[in-house]
C-alpha positions as CSV (number, residue, x, y, z in Angstrom):
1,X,235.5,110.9,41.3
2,X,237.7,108.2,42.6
3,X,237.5,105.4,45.8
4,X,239.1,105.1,48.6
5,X,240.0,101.4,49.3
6,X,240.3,100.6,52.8
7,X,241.9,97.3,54.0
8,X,239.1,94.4,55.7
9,X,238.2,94.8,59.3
10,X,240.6,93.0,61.3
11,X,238.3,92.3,64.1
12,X,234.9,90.3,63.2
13,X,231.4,89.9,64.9
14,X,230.9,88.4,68.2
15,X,235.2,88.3,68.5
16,X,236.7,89.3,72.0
17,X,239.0,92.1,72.1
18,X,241.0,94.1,74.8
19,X,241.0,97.6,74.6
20,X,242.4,100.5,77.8
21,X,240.2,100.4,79.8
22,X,238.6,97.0,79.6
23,X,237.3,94.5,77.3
24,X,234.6,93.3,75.5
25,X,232.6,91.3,72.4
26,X,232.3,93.3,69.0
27,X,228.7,94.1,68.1
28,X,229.2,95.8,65.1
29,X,231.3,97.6,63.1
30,X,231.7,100.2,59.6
31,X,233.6,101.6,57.8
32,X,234.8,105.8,59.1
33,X,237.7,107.7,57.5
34,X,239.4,105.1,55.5
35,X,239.3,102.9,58.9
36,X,236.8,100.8,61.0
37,X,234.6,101.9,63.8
38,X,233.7,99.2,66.3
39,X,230.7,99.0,68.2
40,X,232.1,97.0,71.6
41,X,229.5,95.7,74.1
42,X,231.5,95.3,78.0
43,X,230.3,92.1,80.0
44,X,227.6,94.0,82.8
45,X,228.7,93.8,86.4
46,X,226.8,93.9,88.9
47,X,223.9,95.8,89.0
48,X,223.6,99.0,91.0
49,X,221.2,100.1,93.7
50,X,219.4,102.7,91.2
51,X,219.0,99.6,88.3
52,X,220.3,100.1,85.0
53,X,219.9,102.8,82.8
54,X,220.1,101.3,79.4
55,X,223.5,100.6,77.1
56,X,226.0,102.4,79.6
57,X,228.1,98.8,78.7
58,X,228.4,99.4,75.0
59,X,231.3,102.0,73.1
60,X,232.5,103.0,69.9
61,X,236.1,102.5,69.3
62,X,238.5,102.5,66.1
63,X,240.1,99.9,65.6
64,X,243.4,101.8,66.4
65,X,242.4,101.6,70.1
66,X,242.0,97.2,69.5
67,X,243.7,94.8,70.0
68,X,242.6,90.9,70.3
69,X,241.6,89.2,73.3
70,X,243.7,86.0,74.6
């Protein structure tokens, strides 16, 4: 049996990061495939007629599809 080393994350908790599509605050993240899977939370907007149904402002992302906020 051997391990697979993967490098640190490069993105820590609470940091702001950009992504397409938007941005947002990492929540979360762990290791997947030899890379990093973030849990992002995206700031709420306002708040629709029919109320909110829950996380709809949160997505998992690798960290491919990061870069850091400025």
């Amino acid at each position: 049996m051997s391990e697979t080393l993967i490098d640190r994350p490069r993105f820590r908790l609470k940091q702001r990061v950009r992504f397409m599509g938007g941005e947002g605050i990492v929540r979360n993240y762990e290791p997947d495939s030899g890379t990093w899977t973030y849990l992002i939370e995206m700031p709420l907007g306002t708040e629709p007629e029919f109320g909110r149904v829950g996380a709809e402002t949160r997505v998992l992302l690798s960290e491919v599809d990061l870069c850091g906020a400025y």
